[in-house]
N, C-alpha and C positions, 0 to 999 in steps of 0.2 A: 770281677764285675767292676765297672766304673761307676763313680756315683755322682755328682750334682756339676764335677766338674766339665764332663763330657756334655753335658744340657745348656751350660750358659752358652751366651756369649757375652764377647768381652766388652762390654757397655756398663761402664761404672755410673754410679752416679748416688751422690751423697747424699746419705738420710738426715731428712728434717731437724731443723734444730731438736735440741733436746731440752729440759728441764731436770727439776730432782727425782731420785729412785721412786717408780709406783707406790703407793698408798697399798693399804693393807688389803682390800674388795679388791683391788687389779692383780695384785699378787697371787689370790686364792682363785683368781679366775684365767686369766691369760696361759701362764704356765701348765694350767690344769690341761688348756685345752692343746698348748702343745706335748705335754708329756703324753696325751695320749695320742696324739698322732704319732709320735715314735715310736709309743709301745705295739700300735699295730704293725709298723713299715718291719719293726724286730718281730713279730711275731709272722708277720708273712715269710719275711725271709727266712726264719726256724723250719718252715714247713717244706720249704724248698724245693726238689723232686717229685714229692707227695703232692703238690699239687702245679695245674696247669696252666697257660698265662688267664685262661679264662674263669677258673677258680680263684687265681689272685686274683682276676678284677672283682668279682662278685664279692672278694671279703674286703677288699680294701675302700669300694664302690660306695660302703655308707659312712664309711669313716673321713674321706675326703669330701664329699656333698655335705658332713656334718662341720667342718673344723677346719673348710674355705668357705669364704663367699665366692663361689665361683659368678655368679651374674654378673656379681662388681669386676671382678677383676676380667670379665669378657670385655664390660664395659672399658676399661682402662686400657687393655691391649688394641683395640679397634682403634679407638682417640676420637677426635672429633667428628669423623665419619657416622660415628653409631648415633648422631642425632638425626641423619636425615634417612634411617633406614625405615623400614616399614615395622610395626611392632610384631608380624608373621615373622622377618627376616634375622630381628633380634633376638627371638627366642629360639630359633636355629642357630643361631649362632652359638646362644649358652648354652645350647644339649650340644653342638658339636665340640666347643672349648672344652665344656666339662670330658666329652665320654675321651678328647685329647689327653686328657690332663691326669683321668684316669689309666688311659692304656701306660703311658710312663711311667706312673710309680710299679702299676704290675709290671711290668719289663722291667724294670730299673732294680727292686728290690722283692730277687726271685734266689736266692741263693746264701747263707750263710755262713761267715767263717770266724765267730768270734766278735763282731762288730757290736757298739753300742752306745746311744746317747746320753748323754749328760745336761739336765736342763736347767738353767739358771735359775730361783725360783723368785728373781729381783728384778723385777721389767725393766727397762728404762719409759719414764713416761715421758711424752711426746707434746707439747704446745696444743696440739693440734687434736689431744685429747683421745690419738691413738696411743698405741704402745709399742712397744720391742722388745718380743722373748729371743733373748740369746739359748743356742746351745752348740754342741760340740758333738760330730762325728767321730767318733775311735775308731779304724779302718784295719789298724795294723802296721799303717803308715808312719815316723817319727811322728810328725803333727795332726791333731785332729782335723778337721775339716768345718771351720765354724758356719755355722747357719744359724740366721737370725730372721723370725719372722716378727713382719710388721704387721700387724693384729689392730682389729675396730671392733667396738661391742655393738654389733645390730643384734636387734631382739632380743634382747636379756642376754645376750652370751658372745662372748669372745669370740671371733674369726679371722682367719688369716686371710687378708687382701695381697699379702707380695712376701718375697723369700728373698732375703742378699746374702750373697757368696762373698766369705772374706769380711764381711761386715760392711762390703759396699756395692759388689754388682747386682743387681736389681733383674729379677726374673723380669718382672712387668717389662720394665724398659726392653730386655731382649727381646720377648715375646713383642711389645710392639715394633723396632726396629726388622724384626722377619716377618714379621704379616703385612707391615704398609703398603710395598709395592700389588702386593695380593688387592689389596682393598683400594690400591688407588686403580688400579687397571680392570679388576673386574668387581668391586664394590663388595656386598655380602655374600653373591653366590661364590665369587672365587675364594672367598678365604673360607666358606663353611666347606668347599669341596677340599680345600689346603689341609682341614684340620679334618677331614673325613678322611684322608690318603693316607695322612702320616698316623692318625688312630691304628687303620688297618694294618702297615709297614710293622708296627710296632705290635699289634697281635700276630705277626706273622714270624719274627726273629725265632732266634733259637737264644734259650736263658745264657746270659752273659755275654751275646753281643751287643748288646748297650754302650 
């Protein structure tokens, strides 16, 4: 199975100045709320066979709506287009990003062979009053595979707004550089149909062509 690297593309782009290591309440919170998005992506994939792409979306379906912001980060992939949409169009737009965003990880981590995260439990805090949980994929590979989410506390709790590969390619960034042309040519309907295609494609593979 391939894992985060077959999903980027290759659109770096360098995270926000930084400050000193998170405080002691960022620490007990951010982490928390990454270690447990790993511990389900490992627990799906323990389950493997046993279950189907549509059983991994239902168990990983609450675990991801809980531990993204996914509305922000629809917000952020669109760019400045999503002010002049209509607020019907918008919110199509975040049920169609989300249920995208979901078919991925169930396709993505449908299989296990030993794989495992490692979460830093030392943010780095951010100027700007986000943060950054670093961790580490073990594949089997020599090198882990580092993944680093940048995390905002809305509503009492931690969420992940963006994910960099390598500690600098930027899902958002990808995710907006393949949707623009979508959105500059046919506005909301072409990219809510973009992310309805590619949702379907992706409940349709067979585990482990990802």
């Amino acid at each position: 199975m391939r894992f985060f690297t077959a999903c980027f593309f290759i659109f770096a782009l360098v995270i926000p100045g930084r400050s000193q290591p998170a405080a002691q309440a960022v620490e007990a919170g951010a982490p928390a709320t990454a270690k447990e998005l790993c511990d389900a992506l490992i627990a799906a994939m323990k389950k493997g066979s046993s279950l189907d792409f549509a059983a991994r979306r239902d168990l990983l379906a609450p675990v991801i709506q809980r531990d993204y912001d996914l509305a922000f980060m629809t917000r952020i992939v669109v760019g400045s287009p999503w002010r002049g949409f209509s607020p019907e169009d918008r919110q199509k737009l975040a049920d169609a990003f989300s249920a995208f965003s979901i078919a991925t990880y169930a396709q993505r981590f449908n299989s296990y062979s030993g794989e495992h995260f490692e979460v830093d439990p030392s943010p780095t805090m951010l100027s700007s009053r986000d943060c950054i949980v670093h961790t580490k994929l073990f594949t089997g590979d020599p090198e882990p595979v580092q993944l680093d989410y940048l995390m905002r506390k809305t509503g009492g709790r931690w969420r992940i707004i963006d994910v960099y590969l390598s500690g600098t390619i930027s899902e958002m960034a990808a995710r907006r550089s393949e949707y623009s042309s979508a959105v500059r040519q046919g506005g909301a309907p072409a990219l809510i149909e973009l992310l309805t295609k590619k949702a379907a494609e992706l409940a349709s593979q067979r585990p482990g062509s990802s």
